[in-house]
PDB file of N, CA, C and O in Angstrom:
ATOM      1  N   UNK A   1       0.856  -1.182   0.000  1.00  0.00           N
ATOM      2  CA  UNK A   1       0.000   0.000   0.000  1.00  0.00           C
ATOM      3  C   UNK A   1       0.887   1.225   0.000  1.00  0.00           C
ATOM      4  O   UNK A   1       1.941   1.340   0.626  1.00  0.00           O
ATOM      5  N   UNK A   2       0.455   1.913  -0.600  1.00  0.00           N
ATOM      6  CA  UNK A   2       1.411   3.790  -0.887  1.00  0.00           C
ATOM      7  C   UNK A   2       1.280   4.294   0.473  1.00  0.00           C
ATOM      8  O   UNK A   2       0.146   4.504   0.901  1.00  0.00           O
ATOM      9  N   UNK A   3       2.160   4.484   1.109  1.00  0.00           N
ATOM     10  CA  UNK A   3       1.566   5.089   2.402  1.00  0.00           C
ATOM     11  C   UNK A   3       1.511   6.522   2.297  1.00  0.00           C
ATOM     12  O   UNK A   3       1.217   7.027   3.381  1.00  0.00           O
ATOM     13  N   UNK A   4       1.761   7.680   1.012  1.00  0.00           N
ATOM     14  CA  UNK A   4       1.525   8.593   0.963  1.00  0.00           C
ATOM     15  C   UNK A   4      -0.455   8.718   0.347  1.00  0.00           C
ATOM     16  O   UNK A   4      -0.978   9.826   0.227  1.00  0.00           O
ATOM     17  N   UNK A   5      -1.028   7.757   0.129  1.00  0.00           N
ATOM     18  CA  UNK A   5      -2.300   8.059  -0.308  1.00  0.00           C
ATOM     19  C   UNK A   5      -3.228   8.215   0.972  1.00  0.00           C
ATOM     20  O   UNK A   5      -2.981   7.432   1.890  1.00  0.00           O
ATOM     21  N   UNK A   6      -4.232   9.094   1.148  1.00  0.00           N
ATOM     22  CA  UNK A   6      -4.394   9.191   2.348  1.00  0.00           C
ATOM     23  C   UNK A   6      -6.025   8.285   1.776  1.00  0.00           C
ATOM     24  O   UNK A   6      -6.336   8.020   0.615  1.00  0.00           O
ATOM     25  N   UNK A   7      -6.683   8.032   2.839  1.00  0.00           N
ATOM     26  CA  UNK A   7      -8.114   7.084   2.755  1.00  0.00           C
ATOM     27  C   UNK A   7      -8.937   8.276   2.845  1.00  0.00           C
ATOM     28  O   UNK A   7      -8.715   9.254   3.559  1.00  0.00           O
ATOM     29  N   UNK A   8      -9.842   8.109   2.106  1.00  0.00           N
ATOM     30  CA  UNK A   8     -10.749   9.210   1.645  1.00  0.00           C
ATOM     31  C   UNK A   8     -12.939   8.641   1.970  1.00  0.00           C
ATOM     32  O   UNK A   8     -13.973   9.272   1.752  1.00  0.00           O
ATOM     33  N   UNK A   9     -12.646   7.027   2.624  1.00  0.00           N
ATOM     34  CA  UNK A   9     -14.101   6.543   3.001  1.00  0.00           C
ATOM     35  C   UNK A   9     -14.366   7.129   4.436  1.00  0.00           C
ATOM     36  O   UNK A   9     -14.172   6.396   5.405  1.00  0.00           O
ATOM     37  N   UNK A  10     -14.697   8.111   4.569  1.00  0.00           N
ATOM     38  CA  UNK A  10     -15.425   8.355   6.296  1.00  0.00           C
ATOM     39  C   UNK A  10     -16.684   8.298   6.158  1.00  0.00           C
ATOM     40  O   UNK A  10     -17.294   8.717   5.174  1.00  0.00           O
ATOM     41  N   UNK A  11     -17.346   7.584   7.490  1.00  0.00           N
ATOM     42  CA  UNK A  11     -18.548   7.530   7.564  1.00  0.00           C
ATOM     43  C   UNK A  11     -19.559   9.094   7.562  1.00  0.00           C
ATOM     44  O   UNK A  11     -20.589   9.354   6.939  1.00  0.00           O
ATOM     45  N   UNK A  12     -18.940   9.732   8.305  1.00  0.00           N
ATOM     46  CA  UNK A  12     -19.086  11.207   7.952  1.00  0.00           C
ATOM     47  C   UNK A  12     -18.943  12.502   7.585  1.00  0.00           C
ATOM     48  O   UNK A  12     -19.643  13.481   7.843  1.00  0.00           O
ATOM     49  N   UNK A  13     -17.516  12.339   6.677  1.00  0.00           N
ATOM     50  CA  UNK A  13     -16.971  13.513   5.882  1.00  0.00           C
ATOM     51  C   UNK A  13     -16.501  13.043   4.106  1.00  0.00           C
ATOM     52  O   UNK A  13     -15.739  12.178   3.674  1.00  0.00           O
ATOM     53  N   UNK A  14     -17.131  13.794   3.612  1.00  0.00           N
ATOM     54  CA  UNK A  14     -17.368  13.228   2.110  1.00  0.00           C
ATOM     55  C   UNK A  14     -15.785  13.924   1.811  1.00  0.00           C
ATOM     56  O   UNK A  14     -15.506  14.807   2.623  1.00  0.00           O
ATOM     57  N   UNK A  15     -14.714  13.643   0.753  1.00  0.00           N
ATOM     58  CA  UNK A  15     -13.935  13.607   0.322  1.00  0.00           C
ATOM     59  C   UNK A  15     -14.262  14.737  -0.814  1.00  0.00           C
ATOM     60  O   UNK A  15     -15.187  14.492  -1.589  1.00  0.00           O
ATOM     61  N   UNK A  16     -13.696  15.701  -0.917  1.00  0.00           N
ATOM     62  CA  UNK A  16     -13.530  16.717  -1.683  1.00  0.00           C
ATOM     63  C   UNK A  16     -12.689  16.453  -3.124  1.00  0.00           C
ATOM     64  O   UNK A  16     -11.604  15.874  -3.171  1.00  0.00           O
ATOM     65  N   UNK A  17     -13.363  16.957  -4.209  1.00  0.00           N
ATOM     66  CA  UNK A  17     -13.110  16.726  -5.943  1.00  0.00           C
ATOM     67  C   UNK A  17     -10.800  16.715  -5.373  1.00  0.00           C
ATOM     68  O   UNK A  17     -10.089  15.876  -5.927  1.00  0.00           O
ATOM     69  N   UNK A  18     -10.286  17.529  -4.534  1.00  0.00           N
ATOM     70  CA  UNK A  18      -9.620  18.012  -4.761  1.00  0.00           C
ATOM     71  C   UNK A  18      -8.415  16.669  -4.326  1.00  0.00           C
ATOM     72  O   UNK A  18      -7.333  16.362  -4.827  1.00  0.00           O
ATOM     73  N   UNK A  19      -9.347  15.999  -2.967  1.00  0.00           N
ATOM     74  CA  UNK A  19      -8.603  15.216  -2.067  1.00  0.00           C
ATOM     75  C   UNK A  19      -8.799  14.122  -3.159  1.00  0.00           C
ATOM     76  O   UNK A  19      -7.678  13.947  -3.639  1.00  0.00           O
ATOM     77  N   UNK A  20      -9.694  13.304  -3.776  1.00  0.00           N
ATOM     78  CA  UNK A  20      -9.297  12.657  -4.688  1.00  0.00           C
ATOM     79  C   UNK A  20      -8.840  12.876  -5.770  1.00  0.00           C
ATOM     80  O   UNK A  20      -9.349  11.963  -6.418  1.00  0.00           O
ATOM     81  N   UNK A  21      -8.158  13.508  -6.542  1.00  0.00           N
ATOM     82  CA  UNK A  21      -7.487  13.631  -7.182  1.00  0.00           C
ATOM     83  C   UNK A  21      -5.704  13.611  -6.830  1.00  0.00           C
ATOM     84  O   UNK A  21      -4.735  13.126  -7.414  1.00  0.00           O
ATOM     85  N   UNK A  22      -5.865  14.303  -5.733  1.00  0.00           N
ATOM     86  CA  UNK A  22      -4.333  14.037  -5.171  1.00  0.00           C
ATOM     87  C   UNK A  22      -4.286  12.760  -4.604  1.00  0.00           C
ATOM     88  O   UNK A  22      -3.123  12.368  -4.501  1.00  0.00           O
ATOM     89  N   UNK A  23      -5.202  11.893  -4.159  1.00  0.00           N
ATOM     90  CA  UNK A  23      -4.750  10.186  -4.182  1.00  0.00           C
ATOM     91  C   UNK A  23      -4.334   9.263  -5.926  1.00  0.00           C
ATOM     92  O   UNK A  23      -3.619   8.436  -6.492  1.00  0.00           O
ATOM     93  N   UNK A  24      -5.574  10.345  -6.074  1.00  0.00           N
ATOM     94  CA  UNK A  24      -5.459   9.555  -7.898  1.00  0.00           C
ATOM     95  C   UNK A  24      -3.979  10.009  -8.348  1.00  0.00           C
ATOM     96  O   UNK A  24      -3.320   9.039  -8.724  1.00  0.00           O
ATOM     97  N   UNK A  25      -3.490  10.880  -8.389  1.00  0.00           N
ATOM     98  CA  UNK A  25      -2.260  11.409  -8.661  1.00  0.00           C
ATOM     99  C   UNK A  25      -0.976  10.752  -7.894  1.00  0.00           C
ATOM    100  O   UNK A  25       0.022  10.607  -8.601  1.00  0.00           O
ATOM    101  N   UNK A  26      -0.890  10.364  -6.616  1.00  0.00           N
ATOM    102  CA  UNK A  26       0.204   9.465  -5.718  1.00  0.00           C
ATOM    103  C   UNK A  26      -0.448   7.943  -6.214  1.00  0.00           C
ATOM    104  O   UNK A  26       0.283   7.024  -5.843  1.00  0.00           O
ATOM    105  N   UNK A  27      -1.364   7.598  -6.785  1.00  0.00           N
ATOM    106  CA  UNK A  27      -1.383   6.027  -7.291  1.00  0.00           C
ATOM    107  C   UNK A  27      -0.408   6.534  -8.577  1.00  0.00           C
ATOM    108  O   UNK A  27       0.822   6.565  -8.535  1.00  0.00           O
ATOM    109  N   UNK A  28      -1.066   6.838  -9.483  1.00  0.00           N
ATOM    110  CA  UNK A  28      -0.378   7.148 -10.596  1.00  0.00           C
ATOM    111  C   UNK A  28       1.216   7.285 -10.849  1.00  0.00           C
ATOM    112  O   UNK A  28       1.845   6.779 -11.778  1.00  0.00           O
ATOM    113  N   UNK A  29       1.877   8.351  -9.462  1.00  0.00           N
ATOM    114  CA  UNK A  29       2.831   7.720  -9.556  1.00  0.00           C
ATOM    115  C   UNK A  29       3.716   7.096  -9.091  1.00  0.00           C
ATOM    116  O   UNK A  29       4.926   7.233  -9.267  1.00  0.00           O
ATOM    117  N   UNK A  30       3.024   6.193  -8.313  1.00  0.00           N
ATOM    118  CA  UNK A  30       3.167   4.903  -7.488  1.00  0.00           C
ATOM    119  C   UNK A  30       3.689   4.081  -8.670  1.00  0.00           C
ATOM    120  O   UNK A  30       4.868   3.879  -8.961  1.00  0.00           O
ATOM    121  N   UNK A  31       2.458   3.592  -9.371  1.00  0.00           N
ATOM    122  CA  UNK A  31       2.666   2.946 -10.839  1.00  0.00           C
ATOM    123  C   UNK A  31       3.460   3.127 -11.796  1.00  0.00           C
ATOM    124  O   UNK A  31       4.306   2.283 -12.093  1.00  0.00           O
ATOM    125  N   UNK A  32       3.334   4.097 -12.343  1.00  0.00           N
ATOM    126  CA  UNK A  32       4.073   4.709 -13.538  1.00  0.00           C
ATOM    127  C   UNK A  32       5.839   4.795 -12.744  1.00  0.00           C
ATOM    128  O   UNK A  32       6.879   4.797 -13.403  1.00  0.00           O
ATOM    129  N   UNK A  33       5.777   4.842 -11.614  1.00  0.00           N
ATOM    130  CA  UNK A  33       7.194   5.436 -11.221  1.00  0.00           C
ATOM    131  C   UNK A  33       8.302   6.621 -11.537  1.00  0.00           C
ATOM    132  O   UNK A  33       9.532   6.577 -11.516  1.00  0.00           O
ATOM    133  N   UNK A  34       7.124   8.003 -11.922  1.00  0.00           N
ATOM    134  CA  UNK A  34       7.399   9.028 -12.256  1.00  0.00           C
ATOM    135  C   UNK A  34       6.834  10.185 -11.334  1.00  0.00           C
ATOM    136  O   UNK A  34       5.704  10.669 -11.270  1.00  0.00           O
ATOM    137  N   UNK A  35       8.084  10.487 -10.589  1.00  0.00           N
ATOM    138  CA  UNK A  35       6.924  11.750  -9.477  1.00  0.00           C
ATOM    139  C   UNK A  35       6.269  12.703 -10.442  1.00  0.00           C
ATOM    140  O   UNK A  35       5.085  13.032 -10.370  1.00  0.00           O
ATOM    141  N   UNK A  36       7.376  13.245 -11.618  1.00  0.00           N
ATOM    142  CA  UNK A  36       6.783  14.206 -12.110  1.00  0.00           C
ATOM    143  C   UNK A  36       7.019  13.859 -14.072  1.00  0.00           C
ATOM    144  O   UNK A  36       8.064  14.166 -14.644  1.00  0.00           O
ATOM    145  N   UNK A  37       6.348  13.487 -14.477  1.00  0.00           N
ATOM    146  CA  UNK A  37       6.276  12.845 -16.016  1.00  0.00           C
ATOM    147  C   UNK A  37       7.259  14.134 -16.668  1.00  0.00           C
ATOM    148  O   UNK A  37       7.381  15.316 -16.347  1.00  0.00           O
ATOM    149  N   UNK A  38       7.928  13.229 -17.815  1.00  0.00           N
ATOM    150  CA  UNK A  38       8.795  14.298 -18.759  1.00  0.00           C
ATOM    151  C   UNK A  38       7.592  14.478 -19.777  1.00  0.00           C
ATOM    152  O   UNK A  38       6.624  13.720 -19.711  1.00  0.00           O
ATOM    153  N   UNK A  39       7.696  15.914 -21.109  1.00  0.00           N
ATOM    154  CA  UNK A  39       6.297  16.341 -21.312  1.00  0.00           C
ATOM    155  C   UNK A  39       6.006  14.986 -22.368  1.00  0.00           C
ATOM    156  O   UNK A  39       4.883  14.902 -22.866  1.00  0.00           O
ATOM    157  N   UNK A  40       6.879  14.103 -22.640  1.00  0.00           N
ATOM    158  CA  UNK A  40       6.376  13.415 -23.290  1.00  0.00           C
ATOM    159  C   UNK A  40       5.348  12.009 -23.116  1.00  0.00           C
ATOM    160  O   UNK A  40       4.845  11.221 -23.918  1.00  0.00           O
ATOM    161  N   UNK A  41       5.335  12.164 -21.572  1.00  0.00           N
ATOM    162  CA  UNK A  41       4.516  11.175 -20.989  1.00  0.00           C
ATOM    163  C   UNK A  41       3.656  12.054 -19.798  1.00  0.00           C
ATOM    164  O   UNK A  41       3.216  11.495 -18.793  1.00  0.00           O
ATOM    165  N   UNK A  42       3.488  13.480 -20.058  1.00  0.00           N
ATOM    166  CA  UNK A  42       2.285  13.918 -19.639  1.00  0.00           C
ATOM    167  C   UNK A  42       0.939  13.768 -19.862  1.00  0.00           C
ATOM    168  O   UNK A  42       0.189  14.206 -18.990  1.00  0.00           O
ATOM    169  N   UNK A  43       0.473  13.260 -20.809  1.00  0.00           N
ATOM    170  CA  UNK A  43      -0.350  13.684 -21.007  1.00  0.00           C
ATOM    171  C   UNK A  43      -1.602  12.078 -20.808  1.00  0.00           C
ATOM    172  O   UNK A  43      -2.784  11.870 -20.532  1.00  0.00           O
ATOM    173  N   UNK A  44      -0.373  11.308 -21.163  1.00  0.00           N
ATOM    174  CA  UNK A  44      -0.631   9.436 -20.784  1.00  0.00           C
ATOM    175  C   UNK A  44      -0.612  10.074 -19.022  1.00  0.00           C
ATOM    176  O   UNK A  44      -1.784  10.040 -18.647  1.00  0.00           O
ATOM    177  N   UNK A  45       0.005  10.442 -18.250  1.00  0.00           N
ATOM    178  CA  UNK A  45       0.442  10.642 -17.093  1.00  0.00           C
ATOM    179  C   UNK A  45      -1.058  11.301 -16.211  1.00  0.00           C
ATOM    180  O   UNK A  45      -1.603  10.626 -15.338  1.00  0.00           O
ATOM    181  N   UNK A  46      -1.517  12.550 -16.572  1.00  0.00           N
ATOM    182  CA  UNK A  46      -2.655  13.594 -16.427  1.00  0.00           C
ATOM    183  C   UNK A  46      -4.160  12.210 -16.923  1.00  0.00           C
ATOM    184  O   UNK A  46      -4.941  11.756 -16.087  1.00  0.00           O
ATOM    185  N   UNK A  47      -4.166  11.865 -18.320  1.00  0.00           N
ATOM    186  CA  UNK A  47      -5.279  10.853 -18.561  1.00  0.00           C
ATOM    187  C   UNK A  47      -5.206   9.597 -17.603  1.00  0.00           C
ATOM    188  O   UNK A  47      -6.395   9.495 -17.299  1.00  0.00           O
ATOM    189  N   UNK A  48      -4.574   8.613 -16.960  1.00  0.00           N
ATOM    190  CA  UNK A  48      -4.431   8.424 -15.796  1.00  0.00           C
ATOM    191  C   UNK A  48      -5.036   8.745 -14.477  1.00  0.00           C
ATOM    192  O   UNK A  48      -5.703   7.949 -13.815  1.00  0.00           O
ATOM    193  N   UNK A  49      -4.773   9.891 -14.162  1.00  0.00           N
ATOM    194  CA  UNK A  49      -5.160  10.477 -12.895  1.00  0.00           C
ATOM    195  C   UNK A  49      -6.561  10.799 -13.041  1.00  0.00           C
ATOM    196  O   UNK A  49      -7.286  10.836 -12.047  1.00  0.00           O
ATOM    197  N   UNK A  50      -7.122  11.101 -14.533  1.00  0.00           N
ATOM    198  CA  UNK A  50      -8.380  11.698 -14.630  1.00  0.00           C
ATOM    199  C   UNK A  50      -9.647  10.760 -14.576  1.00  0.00           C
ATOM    200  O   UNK A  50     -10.795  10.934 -14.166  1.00  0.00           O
ATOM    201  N   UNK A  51      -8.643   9.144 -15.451  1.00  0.00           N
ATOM    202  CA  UNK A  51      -9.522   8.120 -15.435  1.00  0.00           C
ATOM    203  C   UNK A  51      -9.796   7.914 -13.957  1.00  0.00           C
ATOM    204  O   UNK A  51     -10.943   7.874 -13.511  1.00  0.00           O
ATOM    205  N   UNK A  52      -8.831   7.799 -13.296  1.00  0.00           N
ATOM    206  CA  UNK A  52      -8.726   7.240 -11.451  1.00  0.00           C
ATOM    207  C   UNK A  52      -9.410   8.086 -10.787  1.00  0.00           C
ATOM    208  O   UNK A  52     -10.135   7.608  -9.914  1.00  0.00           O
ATOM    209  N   UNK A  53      -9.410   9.088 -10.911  1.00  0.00           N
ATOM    210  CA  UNK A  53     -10.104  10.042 -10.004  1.00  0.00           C
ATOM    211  C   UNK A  53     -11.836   9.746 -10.555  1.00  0.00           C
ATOM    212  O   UNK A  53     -12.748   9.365  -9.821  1.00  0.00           O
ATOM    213  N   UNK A  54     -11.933  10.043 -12.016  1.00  0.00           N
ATOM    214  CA  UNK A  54     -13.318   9.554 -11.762  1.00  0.00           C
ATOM    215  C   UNK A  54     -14.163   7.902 -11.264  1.00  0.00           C
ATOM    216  O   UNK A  54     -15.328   7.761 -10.890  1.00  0.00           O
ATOM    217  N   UNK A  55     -13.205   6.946 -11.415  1.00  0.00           N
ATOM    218  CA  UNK A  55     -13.026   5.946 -11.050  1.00  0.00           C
ATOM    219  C   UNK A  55     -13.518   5.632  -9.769  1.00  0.00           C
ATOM    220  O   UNK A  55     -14.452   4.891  -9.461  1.00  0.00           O
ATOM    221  N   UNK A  56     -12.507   6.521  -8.829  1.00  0.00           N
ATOM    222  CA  UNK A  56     -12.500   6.907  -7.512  1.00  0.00           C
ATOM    223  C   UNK A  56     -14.072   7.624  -6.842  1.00  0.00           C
ATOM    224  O   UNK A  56     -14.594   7.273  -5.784  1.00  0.00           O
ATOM    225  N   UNK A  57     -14.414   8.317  -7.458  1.00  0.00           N
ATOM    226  CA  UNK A  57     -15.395   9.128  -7.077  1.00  0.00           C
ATOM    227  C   UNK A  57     -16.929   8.528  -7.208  1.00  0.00           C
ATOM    228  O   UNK A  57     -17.954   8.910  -6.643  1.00  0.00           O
ATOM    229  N   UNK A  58     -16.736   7.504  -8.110  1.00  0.00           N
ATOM    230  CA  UNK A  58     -17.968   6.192  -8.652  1.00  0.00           C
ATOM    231  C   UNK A  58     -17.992   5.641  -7.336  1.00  0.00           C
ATOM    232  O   UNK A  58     -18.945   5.659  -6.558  1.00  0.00           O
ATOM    233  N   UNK A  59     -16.562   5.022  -7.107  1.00  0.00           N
ATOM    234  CA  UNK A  59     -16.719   3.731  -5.665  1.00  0.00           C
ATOM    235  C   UNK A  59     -17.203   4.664  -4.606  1.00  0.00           C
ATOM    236  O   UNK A  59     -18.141   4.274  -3.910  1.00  0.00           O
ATOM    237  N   UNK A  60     -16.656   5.920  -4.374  1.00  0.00           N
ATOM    238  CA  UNK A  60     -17.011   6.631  -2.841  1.00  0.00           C
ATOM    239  C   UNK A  60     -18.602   6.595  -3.152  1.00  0.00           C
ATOM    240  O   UNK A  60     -19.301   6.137  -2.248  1.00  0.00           O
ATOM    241  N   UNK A  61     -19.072   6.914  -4.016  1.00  0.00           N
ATOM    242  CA  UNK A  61     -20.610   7.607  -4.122  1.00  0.00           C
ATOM    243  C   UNK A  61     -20.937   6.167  -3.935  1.00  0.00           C
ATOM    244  O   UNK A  61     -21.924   6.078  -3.206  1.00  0.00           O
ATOM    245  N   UNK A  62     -20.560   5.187  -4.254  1.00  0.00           N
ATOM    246  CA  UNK A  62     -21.437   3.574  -4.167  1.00  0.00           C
ATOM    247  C   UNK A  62     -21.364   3.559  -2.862  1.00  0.00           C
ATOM    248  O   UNK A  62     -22.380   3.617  -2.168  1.00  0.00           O
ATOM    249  N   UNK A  63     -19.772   3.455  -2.205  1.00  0.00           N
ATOM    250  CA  UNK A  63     -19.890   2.776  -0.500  1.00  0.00           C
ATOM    251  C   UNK A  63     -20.531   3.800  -0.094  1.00  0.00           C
ATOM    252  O   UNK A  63     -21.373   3.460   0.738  1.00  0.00           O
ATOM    253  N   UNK A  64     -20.523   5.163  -0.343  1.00  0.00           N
ATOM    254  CA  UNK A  64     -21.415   6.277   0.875  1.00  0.00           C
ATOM    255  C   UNK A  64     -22.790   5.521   0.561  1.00  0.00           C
ATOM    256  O   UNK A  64     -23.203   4.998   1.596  1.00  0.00           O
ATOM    257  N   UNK A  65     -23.551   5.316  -0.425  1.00  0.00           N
ATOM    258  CA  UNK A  65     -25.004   4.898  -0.152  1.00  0.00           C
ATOM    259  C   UNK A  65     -24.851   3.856   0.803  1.00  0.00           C
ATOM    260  O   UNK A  65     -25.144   3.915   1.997  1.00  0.00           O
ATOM    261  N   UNK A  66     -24.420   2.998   0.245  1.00  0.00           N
ATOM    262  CA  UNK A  66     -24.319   1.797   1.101  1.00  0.00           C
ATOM    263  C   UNK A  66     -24.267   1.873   2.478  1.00  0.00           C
ATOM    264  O   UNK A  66     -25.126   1.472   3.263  1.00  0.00           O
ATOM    265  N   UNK A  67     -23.143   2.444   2.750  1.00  0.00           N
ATOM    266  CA  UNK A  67     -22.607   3.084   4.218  1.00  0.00           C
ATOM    267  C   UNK A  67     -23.456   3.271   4.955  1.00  0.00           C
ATOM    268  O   UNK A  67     -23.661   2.495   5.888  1.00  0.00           O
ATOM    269  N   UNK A  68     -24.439   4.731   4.671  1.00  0.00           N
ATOM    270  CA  UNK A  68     -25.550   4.875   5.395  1.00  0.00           C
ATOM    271  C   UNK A  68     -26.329   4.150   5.924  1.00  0.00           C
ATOM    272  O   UNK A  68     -26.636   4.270   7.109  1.00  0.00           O
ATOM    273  N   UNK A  69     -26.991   2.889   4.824  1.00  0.00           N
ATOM    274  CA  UNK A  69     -27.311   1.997   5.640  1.00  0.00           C
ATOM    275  C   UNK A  69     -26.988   0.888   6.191  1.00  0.00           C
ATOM    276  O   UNK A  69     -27.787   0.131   6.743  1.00  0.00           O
ATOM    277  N   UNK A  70     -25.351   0.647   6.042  1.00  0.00           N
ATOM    278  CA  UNK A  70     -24.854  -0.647   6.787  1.00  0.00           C
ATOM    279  C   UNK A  70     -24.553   0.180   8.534  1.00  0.00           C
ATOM    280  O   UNK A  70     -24.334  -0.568   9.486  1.00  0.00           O
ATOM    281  N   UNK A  71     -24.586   1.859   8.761  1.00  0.00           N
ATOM    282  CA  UNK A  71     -24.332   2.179   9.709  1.00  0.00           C
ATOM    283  C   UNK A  71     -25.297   2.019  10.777  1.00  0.00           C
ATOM    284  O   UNK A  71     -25.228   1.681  11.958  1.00  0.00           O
ATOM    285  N   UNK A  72     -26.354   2.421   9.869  1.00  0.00           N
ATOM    286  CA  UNK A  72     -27.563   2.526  10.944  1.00  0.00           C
ATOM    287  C   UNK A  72     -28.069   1.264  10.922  1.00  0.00           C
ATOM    288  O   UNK A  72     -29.085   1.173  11.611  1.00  0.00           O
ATOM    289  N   UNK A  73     -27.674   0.069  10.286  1.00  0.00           N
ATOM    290  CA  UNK A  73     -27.535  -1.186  10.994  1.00  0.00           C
ATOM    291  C   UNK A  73     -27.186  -1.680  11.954  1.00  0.00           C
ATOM    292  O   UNK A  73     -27.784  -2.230  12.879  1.00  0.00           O
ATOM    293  N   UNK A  74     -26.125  -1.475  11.736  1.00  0.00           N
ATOM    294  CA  UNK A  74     -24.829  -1.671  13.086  1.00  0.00           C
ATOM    295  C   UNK A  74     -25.049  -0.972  14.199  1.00  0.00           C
ATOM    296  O   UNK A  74     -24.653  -1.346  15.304  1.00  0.00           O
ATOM    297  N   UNK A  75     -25.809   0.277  13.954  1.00  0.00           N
ATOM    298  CA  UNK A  75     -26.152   1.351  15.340  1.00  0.00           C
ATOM    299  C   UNK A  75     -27.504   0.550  15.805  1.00  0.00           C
ATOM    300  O   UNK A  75     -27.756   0.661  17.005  1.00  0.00           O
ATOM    301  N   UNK A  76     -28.483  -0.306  14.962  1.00  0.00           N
ATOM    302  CA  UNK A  76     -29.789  -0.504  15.356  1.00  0.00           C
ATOM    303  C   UNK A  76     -29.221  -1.745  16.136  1.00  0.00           C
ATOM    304  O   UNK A  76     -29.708  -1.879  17.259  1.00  0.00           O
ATOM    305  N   UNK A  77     -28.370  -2.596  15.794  1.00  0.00           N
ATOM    306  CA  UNK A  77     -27.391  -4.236  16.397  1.00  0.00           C
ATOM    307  C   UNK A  77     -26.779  -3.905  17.662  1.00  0.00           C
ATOM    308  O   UNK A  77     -26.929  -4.432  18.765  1.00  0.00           O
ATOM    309  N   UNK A  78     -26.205  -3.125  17.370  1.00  0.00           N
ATOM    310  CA  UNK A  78     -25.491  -2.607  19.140  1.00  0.00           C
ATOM    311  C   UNK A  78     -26.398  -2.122  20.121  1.00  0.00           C
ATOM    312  O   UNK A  78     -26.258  -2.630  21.233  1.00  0.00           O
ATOM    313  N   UNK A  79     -27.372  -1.192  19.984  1.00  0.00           N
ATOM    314  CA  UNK A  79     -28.707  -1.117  20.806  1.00  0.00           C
ATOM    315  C   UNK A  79     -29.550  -2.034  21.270  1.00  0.00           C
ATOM    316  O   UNK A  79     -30.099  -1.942  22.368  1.00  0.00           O
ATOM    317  N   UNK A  80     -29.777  -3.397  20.105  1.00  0.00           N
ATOM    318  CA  UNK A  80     -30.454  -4.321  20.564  1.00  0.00           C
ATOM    319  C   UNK A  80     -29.699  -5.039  21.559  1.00  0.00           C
ATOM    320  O   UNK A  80     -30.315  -5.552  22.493  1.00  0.00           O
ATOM    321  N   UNK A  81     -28.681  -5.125  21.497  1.00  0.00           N
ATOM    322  CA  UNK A  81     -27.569  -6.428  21.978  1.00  0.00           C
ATOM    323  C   UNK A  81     -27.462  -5.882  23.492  1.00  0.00           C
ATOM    324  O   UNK A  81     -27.704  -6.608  24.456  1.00  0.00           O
ATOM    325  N   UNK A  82     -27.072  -4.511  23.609  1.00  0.00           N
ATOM    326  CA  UNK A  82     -26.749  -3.961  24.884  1.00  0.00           C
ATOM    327  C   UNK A  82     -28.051  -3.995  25.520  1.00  0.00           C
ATOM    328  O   UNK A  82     -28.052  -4.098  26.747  1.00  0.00           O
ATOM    329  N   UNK A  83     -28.960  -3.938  25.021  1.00  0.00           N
ATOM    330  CA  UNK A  83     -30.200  -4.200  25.568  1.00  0.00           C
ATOM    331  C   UNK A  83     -30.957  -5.448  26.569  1.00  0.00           C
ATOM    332  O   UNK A  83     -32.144  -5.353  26.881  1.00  0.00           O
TER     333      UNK A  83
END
């Protein structure tokens, strides 16, 4: 795992256009193994980050639905149990 990518799933703070893109950008060049592309592999380099980031922003919007209600599951399970 990149330990410069920071995790962007919180149960209650949505991840900003800006914060994923700078993960999409430290995968990218995780992979590629270019901190900063020469201009001839910019642009392969930038299409990359753009695919990932929207990529990225598909899965958050899936687990946040989800999320919501696997939370208030888990909140309705722990109430019963302690009960």
């Amino acid at each position: 795992m990149c330990r410069s990518i920071k995790t962007l799933r919180h149960a209650d703070v949505v991840a900003t256009d800006e914060e994923i893109r700078a993960a999409a950008r430290q995968f990218v060049r995780k992979v590629s193994g270019f901190t900063k592309p020469s201009p001839r592999h910019e642009a392969a380099f930038e299409q990359a980050v753009d695919e990932i980031s929207i990529a990225s922003q598909r899965l958050l919007a899936s687990v946040a639905g989800n999320l919501a209600g696997h939370t208030h599951a888990h909140a309705h399970a722990g109430a019963h149990i302690s009960s």
